[in-house]
C-alpha positions in Angstrom: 64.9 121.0 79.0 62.5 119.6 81.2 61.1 117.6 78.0 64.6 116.0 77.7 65.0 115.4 81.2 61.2 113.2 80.7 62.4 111.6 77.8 65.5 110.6 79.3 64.2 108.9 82.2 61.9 107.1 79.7 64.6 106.1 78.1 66.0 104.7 81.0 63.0 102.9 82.4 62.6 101.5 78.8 66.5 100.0 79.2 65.8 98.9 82.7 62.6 97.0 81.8 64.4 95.1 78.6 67.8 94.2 80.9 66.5 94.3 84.8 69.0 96.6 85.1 70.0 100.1 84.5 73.2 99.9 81.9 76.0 103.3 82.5 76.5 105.0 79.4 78.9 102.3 78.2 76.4 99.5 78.3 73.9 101.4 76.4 76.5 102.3 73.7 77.2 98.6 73.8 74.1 97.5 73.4 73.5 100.4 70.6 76.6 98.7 68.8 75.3 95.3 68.8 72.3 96.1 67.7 73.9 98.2 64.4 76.0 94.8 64.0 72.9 93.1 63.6 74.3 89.2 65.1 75.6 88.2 67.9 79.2 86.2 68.2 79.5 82.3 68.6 81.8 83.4 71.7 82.0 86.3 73.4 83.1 89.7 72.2 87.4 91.1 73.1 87.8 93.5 74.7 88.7 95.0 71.4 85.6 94.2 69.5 83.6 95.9 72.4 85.8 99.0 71.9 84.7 98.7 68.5 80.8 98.3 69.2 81.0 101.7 71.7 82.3 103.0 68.2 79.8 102.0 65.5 77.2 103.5 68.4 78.5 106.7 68.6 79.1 106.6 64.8 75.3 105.7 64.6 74.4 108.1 67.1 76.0 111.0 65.2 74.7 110.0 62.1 71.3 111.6 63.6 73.5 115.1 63.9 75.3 115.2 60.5 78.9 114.2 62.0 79.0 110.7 60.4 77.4 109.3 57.6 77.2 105.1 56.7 80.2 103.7 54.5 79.1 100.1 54.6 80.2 97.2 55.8 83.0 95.3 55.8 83.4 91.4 54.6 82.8 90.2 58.7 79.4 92.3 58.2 80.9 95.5 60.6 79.4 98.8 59.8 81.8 101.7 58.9 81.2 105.1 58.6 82.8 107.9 57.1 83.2 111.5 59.6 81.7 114.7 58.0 82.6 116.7 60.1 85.0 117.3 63.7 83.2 116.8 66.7 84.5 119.6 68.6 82.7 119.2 72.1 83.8 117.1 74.9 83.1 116.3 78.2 79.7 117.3 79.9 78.8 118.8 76.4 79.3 115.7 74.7 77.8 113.6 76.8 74.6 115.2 77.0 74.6 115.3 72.4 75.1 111.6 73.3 72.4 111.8 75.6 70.1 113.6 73.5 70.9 110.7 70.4 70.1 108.0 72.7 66.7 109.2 73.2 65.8 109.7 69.7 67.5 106.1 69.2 65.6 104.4 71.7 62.2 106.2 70.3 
């Protein structure tokens, strides 16, 4: 645990360094999900595009766990993915899987 809890922070002083700022959980799934989109928008993202991006990042995220695989990309260049399998956990539980994909993402 205490491995994680060092890798974590690393994480977080890597995110700080890159944005001056520490993003919440939200902005680094947001950043996780532009990065998978691979472009940035002429104007700025909806609010239902960035719901989108928080969902190709945990898509991505899970991939690393066997929950999701890749199913391409659709004609505006947005990943898919296809579930393999029910991610049963929530809350405290989830967030620290999330958590733990971050790191190896960030690494």
């Amino acid at each position: 645990m205490e491995d994680f809890e060092q890798r974590w922070k690393d994480t977080e002083a890597l995110l700080t360094q890159r944005f001056d700022k520490l993003p919440d959980m939200e902005g680094m799934l947001f950043l996780i999900g532009v990065n998978e989109l691979g472009k940035m928008p002429r104007k700025k993202f909806s609010k239902e595009q960035k719901q989108d991006l928080m969902h190709i990042a945990v898509c991505t995220l899970l991939c690393q766990l066997g929950y999701y695989e890749p199913a391409g990309r659709d004609e505006e260049g947005w990943p898919h993915f296809h579930e393999l399998q029910h991610v049963t956990m929530s809350g405290p539980q989830q967030e620290q899987m999330l958590k733990e994909c971050i790191v190896r993402y960030f690494e």
